[in-house]
C-alpha positions as CSV (number, residue, x, y, z in Angstrom):
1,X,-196.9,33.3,16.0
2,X,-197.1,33.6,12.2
3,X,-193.4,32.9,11.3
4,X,-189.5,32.1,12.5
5,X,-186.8,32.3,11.2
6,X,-184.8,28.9,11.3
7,X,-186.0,26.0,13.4
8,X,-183.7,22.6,13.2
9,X,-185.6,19.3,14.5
10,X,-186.6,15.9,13.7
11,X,-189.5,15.3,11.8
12,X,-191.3,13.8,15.0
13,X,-190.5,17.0,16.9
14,X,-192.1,18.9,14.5
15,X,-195.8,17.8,15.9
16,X,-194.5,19.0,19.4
17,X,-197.3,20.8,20.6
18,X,-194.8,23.6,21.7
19,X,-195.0,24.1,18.0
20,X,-197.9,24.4,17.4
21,X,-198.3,28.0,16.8
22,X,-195.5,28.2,14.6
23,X,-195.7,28.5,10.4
24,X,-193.2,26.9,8.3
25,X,-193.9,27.8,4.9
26,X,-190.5,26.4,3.8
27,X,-189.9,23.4,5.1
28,X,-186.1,21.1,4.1
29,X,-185.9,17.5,4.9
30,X,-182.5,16.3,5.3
31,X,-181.8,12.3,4.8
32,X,-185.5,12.0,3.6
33,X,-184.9,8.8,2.4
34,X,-184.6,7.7,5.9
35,X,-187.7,8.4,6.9
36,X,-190.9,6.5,6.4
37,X,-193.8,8.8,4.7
38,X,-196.1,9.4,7.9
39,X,-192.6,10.9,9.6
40,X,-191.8,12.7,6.7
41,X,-195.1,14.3,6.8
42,X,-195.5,16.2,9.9
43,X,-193.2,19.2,9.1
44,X,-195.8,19.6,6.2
45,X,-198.6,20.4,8.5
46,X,-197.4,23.9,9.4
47,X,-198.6,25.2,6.5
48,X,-195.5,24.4,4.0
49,X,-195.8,26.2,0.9
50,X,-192.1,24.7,-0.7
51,X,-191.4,21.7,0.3
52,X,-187.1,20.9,-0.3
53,X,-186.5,16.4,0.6
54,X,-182.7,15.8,0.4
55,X,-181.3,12.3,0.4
56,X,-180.7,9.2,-2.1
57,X,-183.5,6.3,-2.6
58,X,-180.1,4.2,-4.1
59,X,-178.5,4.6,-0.4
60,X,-180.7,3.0,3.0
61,X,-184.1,3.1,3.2
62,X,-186.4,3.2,6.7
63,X,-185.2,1.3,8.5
64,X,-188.5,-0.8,9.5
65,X,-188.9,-3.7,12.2
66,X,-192.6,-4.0,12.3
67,X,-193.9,-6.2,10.0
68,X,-197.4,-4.6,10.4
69,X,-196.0,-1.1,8.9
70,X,-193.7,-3.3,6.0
71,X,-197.3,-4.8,5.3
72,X,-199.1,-1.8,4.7
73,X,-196.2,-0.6,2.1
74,X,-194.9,2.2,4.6
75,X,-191.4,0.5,3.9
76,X,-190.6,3.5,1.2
77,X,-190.2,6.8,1.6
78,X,-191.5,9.4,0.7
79,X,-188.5,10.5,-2.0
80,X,-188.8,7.1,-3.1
81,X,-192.4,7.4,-3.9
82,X,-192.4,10.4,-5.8
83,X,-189.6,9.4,-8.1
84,X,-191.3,6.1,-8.6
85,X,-194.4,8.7,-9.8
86,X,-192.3,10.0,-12.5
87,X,-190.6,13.3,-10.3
88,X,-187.3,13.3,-11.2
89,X,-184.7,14.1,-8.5
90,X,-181.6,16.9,-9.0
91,X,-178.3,14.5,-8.9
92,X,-175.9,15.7,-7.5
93,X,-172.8,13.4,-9.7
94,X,-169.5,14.7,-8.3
95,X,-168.2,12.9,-5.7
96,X,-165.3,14.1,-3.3
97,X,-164.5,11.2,-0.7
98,X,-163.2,8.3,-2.5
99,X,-160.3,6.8,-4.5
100,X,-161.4,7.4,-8.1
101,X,-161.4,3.5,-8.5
102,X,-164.1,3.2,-5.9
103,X,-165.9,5.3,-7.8
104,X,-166.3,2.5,-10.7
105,X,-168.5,-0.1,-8.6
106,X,-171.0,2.3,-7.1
107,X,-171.7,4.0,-10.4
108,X,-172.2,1.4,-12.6
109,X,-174.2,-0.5,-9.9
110,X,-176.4,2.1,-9.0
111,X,-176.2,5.4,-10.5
112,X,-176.0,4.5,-14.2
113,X,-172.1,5.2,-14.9
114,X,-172.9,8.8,-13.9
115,X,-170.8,9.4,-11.0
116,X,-167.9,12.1,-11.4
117,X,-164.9,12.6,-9.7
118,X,-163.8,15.9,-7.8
119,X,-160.3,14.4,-6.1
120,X,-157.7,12.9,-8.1
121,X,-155.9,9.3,-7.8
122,X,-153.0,11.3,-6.0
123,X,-155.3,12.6,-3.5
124,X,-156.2,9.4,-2.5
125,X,-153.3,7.5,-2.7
126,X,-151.6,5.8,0.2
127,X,-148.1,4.6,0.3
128,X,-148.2,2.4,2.5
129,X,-147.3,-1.5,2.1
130,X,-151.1,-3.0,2.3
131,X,-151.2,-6.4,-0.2
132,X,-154.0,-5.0,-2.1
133,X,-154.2,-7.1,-5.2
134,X,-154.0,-4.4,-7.2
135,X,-152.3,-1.9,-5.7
136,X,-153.1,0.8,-8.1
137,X,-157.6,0.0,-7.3
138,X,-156.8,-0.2,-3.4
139,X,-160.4,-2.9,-2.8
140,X,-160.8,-6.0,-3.0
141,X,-164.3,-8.4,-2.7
142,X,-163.1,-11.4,0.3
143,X,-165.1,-14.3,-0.2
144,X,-165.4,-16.3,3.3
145,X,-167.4,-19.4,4.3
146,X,-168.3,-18.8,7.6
147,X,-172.1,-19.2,9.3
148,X,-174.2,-16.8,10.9
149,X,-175.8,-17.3,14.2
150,X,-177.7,-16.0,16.3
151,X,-175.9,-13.4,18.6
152,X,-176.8,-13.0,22.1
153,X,-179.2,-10.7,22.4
154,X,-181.6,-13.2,20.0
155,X,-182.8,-10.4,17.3
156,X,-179.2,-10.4,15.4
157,X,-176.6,-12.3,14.2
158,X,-172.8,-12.5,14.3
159,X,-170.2,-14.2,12.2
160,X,-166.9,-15.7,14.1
161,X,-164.8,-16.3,10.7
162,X,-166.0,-13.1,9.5
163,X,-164.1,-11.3,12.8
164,X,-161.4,-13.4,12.7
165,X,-160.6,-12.2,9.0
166,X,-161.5,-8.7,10.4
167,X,-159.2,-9.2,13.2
168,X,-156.5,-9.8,10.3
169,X,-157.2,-7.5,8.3
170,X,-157.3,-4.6,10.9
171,X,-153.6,-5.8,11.7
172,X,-152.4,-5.8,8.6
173,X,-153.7,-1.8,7.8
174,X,-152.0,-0.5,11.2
175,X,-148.9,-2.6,10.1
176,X,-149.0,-0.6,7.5
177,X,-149.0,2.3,8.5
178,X,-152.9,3.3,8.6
179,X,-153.8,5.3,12.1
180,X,-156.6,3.2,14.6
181,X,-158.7,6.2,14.2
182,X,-158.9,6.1,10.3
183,X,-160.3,3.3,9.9
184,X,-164.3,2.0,10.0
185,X,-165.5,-1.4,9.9
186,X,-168.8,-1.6,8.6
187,X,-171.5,-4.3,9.2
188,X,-175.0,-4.7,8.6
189,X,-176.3,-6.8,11.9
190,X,-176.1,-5.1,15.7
191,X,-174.6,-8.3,17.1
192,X,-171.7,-8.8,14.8
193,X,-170.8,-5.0,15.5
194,X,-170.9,-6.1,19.1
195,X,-168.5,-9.3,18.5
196,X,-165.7,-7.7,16.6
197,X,-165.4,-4.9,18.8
198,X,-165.3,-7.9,22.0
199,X,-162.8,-10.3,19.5
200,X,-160.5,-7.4,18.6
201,X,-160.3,-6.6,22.4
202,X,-159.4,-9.9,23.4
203,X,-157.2,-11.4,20.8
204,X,-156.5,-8.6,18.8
205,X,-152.4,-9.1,18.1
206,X,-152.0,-5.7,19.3
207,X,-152.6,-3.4,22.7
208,X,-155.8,-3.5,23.2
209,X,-156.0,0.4,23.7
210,X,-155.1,0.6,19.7
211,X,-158.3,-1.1,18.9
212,X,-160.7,1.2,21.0
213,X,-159.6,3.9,18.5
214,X,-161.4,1.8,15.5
215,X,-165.4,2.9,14.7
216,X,-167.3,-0.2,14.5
217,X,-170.6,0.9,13.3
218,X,-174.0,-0.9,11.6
219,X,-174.4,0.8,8.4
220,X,-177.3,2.7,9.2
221,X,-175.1,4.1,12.0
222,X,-172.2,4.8,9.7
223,X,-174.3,6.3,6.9
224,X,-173.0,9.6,5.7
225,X,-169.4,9.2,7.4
226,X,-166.4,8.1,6.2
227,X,-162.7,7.2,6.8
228,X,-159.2,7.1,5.5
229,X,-160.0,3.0,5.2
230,X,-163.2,1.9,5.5
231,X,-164.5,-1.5,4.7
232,X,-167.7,-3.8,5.4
């Protein structure tokens, strides 16, 4: 078969041997940055003649757990590479999710004050009666002493203070007036996601249904999404 016209798959499916007949002379990685370089590779050998990676090296990486691969430098991908070579990515700078104030951190942080904004303050806003410190920049850094340990599965970790304040927090946003199903709580480790999503169920202030509404998510889970509230 010389040609098709759209075909959507991973980049792993695209060495399927049912494929093997098939030419892709235009081939569009989405979330490149995601993928380590061997991965992102494979749609390439179906003859690709324009090659389109879409992502952002400033967002999550691979996501790599053998140290073997980490070794050999396949920890960056392939987009990552090629602008550390000098190829300079298209930018897209206007942003249309969040509160012009959160806007502040991530582009001076990461993206060199470039970041625009397409929604207004009034798109955003909430009226609600959340103590943000300052209610007109609705985020706030909360500093908290608690350790990590091990959680139970032995490869993660969890935070008990951490979901307590969670607990608190998430109490204080439906008091408020925010809806269960607006709101994300972000976490980097597996096992934490597992015990606030176990605390809020058993000593969450509220019914317990309220809290089965709430996306608890690992951030490489939660990439690309977002909520009303979201926080980490």
């Amino acid at each position: 078969m010389e040609s098709a016209d759209v075909i959507c798959c991973t980049c792993i499916t695209a060495a399927d041997p049912r494929l093997n007949e098939f030419i892709f002379q235009h081939v569009l990685i989405d979330e490149a940055t995601q993928a380590i370089e061997p991965e992102c590779l494979l749609p390439f050998l179906h003859g690709a003649k324009q090659v389109i990676l879409v992502g952002d090296h400033r967002q999550l990486g691979p996501v790599i757990t053998c140290r073997e691969t980490k070794a050999a430098g396949l920890d960056k991908s392939l987009f990552e590479r090629l602008v550390c070579m000098g190829i300079r990515p298209v930018r897209l700078q206007v942003q249309y999710r969040m509160h012009p104030e959160l806007t502040v951190f991530p582009s001076n942080t990461f993206y060199e004050g470039t970041l625009q904004n397409g929604v207004t303050i009034s798109d955003r806003q909430f009226e609600g009666d959340f103590p943000w410190p300052n209610k007109a920049k609705p985020m706030f850094f909360f500093n908290l002493l608690g350790a990590e340990e091990i959680s139970a599965s032995g490869t993660s970790f969890l935070n008990r203070t951490e979901a307590a304040q969670v607990e608190k927090i998430v109490n204080a946003l439906l008091k408020s007036g925010v809806k269960a199903t607006d709101l994300g709580i972000i976490t980097p480790y597996k096992g934490q996601r597992a015990y606030i999503v176990n605390y809020l169920a058993k000593n969450g202030q509220l019914n317990p249904e309220i809290y089965k509404a709430i996306e608890v998510a690992s951030v490489d889970g939660f990439q690309g999404r977002e909520k009303v509230r979201s926080f980490l």
